[in-house]
N, C-alpha and C positions, 0 to 999 in steps of 0.2 A: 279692889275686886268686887267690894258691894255694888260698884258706876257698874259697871259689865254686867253682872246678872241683872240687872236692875234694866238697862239697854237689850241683853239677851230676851228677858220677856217679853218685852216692848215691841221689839222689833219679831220675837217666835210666835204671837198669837195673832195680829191678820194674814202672815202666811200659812198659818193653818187654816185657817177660817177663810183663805181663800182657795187654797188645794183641796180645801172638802167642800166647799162650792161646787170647782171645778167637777170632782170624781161625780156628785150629783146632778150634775147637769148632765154628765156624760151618758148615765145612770139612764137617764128619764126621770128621777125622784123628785118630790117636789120638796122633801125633807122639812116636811109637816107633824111627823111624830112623836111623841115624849123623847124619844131617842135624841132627837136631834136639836128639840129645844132646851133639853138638859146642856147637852154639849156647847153649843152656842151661846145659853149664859153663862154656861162656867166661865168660858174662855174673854167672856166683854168684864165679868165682873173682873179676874186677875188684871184684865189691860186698864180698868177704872180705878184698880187698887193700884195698878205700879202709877200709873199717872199723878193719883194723889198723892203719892208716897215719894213720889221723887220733886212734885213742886214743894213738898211742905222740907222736906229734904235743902232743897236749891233756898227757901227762905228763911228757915231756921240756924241755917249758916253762915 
């Protein structure tokens, strides 16, 4: 169950971070604001962490 959630982030943070692209363009917005650069780090750092977490994972076994 830990493979799955571990693949479920992996695979749920560039489709968010591409539908909220999307809605922003649609917008007009250039999504320049603390708002938005909060959001966009949060979601690269989880995708930085499952990455690391799953090679050290794949090696340490």
């Amino acid at each position: 169950m830990f493979v799955f959630s571990l693949a479920g982030l992996g695979v749920y943070t560039p489709i968010i971070l591409f539908i909220d692209s999307l809605t922003l363009a649609f917008r007009g917005e250039k999504g320049n604001d603390i708002r938005s650069k909060l959001f966009y780090s949060y979601f690269i750092i989880i995708l930085v962490a499952i990455i690391l977490l799953s090679l050290y994972l794949m090696t340490h076994n």
